[in-house]
C-alpha positions as CSV (number, residue, x, y, z in Angstrom):
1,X,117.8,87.7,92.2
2,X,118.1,85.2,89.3
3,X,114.8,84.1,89.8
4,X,113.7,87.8,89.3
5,X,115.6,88.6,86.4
6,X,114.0,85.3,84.2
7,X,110.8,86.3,85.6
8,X,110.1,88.7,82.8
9,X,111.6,87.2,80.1
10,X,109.9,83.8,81.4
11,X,106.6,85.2,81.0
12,X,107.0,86.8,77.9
13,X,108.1,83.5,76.8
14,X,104.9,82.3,77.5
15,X,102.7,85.0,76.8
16,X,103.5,84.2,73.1
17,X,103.2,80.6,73.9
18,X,99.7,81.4,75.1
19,X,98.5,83.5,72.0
20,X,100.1,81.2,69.6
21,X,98.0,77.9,71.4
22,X,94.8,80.2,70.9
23,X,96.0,80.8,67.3
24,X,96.0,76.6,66.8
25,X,93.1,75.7,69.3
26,X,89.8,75.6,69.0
27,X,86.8,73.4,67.3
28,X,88.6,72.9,64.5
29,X,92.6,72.6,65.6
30,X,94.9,73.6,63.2
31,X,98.7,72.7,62.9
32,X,101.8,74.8,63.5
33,X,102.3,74.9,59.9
34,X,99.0,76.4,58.7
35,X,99.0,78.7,61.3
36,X,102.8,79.8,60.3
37,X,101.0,79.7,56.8
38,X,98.0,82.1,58.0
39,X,100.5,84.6,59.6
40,X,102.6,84.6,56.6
41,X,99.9,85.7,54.1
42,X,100.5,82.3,52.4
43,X,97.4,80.0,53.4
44,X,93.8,79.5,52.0
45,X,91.3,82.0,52.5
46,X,89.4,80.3,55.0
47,X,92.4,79.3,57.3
48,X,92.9,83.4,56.9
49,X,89.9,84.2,58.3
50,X,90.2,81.6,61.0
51,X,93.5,82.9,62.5
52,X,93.4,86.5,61.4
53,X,89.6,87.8,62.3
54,X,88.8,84.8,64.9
55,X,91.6,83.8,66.7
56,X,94.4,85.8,66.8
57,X,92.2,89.1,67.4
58,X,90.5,87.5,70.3
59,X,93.6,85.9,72.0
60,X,95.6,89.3,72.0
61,X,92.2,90.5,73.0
62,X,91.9,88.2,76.4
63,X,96.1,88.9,76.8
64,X,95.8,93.1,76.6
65,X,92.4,93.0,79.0
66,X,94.6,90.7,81.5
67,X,97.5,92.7,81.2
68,X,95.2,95.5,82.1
69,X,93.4,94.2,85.1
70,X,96.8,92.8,86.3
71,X,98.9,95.7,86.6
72,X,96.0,98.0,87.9
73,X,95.5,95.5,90.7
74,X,98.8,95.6,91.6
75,X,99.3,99.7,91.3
76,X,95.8,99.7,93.9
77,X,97.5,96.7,95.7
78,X,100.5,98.9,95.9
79,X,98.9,102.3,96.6
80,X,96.0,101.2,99.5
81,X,98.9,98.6,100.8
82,X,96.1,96.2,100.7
83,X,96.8,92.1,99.2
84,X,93.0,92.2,98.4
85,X,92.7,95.5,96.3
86,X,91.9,94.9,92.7
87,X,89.5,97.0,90.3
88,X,86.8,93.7,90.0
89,X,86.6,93.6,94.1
90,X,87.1,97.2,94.5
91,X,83.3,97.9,92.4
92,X,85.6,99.5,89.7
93,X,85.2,96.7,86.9
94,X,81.4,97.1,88.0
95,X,81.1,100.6,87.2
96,X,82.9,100.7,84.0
97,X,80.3,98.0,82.9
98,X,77.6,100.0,83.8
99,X,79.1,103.2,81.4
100,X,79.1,100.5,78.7
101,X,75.7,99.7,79.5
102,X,74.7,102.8,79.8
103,X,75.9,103.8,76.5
104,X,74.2,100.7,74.6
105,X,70.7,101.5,76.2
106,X,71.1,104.9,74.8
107,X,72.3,104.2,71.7
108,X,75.5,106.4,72.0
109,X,77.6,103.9,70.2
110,X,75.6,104.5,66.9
111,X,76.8,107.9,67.4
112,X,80.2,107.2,67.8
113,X,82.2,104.4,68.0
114,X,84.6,106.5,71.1
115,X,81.2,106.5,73.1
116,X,81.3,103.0,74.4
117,X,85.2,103.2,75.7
118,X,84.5,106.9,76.5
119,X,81.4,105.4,78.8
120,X,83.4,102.7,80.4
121,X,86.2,104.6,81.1
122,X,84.1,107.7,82.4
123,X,82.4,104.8,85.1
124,X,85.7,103.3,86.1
125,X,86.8,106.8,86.8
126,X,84.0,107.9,89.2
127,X,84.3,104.2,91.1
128,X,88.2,104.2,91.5
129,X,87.7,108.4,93.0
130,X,84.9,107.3,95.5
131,X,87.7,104.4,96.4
132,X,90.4,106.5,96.8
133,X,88.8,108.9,98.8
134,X,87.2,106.3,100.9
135,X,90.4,105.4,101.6
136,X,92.1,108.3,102.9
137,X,89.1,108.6,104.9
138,X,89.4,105.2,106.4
139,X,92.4,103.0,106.9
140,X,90.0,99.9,107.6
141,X,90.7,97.4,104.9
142,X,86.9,95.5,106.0
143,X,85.3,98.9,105.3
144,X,87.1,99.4,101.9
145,X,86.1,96.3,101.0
146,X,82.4,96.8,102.0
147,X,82.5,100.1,100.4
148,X,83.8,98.2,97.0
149,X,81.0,95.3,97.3
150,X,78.2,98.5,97.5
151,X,79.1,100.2,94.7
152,X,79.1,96.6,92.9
153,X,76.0,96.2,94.2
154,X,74.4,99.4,93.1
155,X,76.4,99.5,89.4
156,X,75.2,95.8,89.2
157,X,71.4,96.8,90.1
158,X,71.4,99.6,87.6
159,X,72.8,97.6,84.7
160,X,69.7,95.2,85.9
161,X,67.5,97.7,85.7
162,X,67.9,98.9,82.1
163,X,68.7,95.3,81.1
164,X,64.6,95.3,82.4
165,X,63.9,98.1,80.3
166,X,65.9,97.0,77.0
167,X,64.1,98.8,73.9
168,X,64.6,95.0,72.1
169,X,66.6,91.5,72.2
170,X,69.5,92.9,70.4
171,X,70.5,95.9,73.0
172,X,69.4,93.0,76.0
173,X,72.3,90.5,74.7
174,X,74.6,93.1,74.3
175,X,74.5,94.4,77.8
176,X,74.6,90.5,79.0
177,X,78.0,90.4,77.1
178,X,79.5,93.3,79.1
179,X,77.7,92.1,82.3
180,X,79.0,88.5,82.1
181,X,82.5,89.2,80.2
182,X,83.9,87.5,76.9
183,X,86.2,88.4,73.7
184,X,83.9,86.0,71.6
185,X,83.8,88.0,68.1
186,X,86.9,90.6,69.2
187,X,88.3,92.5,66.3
188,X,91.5,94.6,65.9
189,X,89.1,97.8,65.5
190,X,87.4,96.8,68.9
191,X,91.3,96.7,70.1
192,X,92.4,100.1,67.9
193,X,89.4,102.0,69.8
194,X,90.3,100.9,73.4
195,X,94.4,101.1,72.6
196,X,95.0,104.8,73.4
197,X,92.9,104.4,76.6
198,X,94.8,101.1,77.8
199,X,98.3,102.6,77.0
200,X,97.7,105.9,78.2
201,X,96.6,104.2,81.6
202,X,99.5,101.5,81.4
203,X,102.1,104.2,81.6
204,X,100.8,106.5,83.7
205,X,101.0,103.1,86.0
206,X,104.4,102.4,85.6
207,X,105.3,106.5,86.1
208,X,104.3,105.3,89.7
209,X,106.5,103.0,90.4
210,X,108.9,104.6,92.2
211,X,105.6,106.4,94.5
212,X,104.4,103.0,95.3
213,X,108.1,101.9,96.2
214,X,108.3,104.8,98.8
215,X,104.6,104.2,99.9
216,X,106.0,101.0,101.6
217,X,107.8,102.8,103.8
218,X,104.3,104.5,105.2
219,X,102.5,107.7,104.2
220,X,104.4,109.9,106.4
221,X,108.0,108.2,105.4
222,X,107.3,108.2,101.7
223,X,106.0,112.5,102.3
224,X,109.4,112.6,104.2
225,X,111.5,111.9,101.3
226,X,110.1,113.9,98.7
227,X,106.8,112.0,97.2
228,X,103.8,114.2,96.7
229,X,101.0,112.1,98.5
230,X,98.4,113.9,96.8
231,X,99.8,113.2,93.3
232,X,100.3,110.1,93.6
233,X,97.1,108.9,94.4
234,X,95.6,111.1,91.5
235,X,98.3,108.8,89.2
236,X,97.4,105.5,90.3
237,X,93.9,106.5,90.7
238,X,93.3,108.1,86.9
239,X,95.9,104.8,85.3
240,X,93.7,102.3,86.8
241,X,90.6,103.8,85.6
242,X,92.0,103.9,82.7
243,X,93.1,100.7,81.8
244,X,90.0,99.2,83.9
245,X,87.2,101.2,81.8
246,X,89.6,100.4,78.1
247,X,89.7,96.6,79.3
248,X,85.9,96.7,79.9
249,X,85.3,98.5,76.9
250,X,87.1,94.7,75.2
251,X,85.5,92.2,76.9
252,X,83.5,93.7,79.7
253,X,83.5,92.6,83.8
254,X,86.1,90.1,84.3
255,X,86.6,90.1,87.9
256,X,89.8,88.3,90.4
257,X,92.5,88.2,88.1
258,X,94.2,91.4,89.3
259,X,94.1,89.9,92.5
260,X,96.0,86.7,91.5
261,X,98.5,87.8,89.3
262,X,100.2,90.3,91.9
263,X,99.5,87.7,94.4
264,X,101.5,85.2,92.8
265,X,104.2,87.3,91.4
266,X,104.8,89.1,94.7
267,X,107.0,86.6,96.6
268,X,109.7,86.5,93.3
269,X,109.9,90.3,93.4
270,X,110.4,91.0,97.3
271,X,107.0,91.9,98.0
272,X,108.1,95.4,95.8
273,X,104.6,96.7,94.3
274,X,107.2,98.8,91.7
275,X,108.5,95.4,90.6
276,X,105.3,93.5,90.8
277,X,103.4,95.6,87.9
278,X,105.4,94.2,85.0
279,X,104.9,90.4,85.5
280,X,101.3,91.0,86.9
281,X,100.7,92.5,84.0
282,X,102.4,89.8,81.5
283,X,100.7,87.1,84.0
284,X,97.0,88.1,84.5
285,X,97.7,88.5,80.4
286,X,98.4,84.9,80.2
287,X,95.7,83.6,83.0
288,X,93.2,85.4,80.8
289,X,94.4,83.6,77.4
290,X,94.4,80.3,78.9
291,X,90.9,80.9,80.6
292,X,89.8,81.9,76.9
293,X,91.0,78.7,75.2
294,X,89.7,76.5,78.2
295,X,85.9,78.2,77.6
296,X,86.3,77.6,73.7
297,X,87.2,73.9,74.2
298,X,84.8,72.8,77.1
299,X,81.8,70.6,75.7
300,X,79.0,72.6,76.1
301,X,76.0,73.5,74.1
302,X,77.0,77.1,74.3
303,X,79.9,79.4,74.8
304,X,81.0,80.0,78.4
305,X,81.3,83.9,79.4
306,X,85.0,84.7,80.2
307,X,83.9,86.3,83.1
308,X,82.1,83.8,84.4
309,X,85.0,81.4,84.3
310,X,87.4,83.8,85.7
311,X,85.0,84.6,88.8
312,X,84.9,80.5,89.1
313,X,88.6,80.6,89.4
314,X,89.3,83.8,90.9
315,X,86.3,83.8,93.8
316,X,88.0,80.7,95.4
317,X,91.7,82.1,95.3
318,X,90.2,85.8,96.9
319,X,88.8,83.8,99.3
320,X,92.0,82.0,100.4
321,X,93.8,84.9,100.1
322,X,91.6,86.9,102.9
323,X,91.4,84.1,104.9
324,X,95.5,83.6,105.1
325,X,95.6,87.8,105.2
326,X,93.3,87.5,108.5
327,X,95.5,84.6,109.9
328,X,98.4,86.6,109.4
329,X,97.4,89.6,111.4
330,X,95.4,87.3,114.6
């Protein structure tokens, strides 16, 4: 139990670490001072501009998307009573990309700017309802999964196919972006449009808690004592689209990190998917910042995708995880 009640405050502690190391990392480090300086209002223009439209934007940036991803892959975890549920697996992530894609290639986002959260959003939607009802269909975890890798498959095949048929270089290297994932050149307004989605989705989340508390008890136990089935998985189906398509709106498809934030924090919180969604949030949140400052300080000629690095990462740990799920049940 005291290991449970530090975890929270533990990992708030270090989610400010985290975004304060992104605020003094980076090409050109700067010290704790200047940075205090930056925050204050009380430094020079340019160390201003560093910290308050480079840095700080895109490290809450990285932290919000990871919170995001986090505590839907442990509300899907929670709901389907399946280790490797998460919206990147799961074809959701996938989807909500191809909204935003779909919304560049028409231009929708010179319309408005609500079209290209509205787009993502409106794609995680439609993948996390074919999930959902796959799953109450079928209670085979390998056809869940297979089901998730085809709609990645098809979402990924159709964002290929307008990338193919991009009007001009501009609208080609903006669908790359959302395809690969990054908070490169995040701003507050790109934050202020996906907020209301990424909250709204976040609490209707945590309004499940105690569903996905009963739901370990089995469908028919949980129904016994009062939880409406049917409501519940419209909840925890329409918060994690939600918080999927408003973190893919930020940074696009960043895949495996809802998978290994509830996996790590499960164990500390007696595998309790209600008390998991918290510190998977605040830890996929702190994954992501750390993954973000590693791709702006690795040598290369250009910019690693934050997607790419978490897929790097997170393929491996999916892998392991399956493999010691399958173990567990020969």
């Amino acid at each position: 139990m005291t290991v449970e009640r530090l975890l929270v405050p533990g990992l708030l502690l270090v989610g400010v670490i985290s975004v304060a190391a992104a605020c003094l990392l980076g090409s050109t480090p700067l010290d704790p001072g200047r940075v205090a300086a930056a925050l204050l209002g009380q430094a020079d223009a340019g160390d201003m501009l560093v910290v308050w439209q480079i840095r700080l934007p895109r490290a809450i940036a990285a932290f919000v998307v990871g919170a995001a991803l986090g505590a839907s892959g442990a509300a899907l975890q929670g709901l389907l009573r399946n280790p490797l549920a998460e919206p990147g697996v799961l074809g959701v992530s996938a989807c909500a990309s191809l909204g935003a894609t779909f919304a560049l290639y028409y231009g929708l986002v010179g319309i408005s700017p609500w079209a290209l959260p509205a787009a993502a959003i409106f794609g995680a939607l439609i993948a996390t309802a074919l999930i959902a009802f796959a799953a109450v269909r079928t209670r085979s975890v390998v056809t869940l999964i297979l089901i998730g890798v085809g709609i990645s498959s098809f979402a990924g095949a159709t964002m290929t196919l307008l990338m193919n048929l991009a009007p001009n270089p501009f609208t080609l290297s903006d669908m790359i972006n959302w395809m690969l994932g990054s908070v490169a050149n995040r701003s507050f307004d790109d934050l202020r449009l996906a907020a209301p989605f990424l909250f709204l989705g976040l609490i209707i989340l945590f309004a499940t808690r105690r569903g996905l508390s009963a739901l370990t008890l089995g469908e028919e136990a949980a129904s016994g004592i009062g939880l409406n089935l049917r409501r519940q998985w419209i909840a925890v189906v329409l918060g994690a689209g939600l918080a999927t398509g408003g973190a893919v709106a930020i940074a696009g498809a960043i895949g495996f990190v809802g998978i290994i934030a509830p996996h790590i924090v499960r164990p500390f919180v007696s595998h309790d998917p209600a008390r998991s969604l918290l510190p998977s949030a605040l830890l996929a949140g702190i994954i992501l910042v750390f993954a973000d400052i590693g791709v702006r300080l690795l040598p290369t000629n250009s910019e690693l995708k934050l997607g790419v690095v978490a897929a790097l990462i997170g393929a491996p740990a999916f892998v392991w995880i399956a493999a010691r799920r399958r173990a567990a049940d020969d």
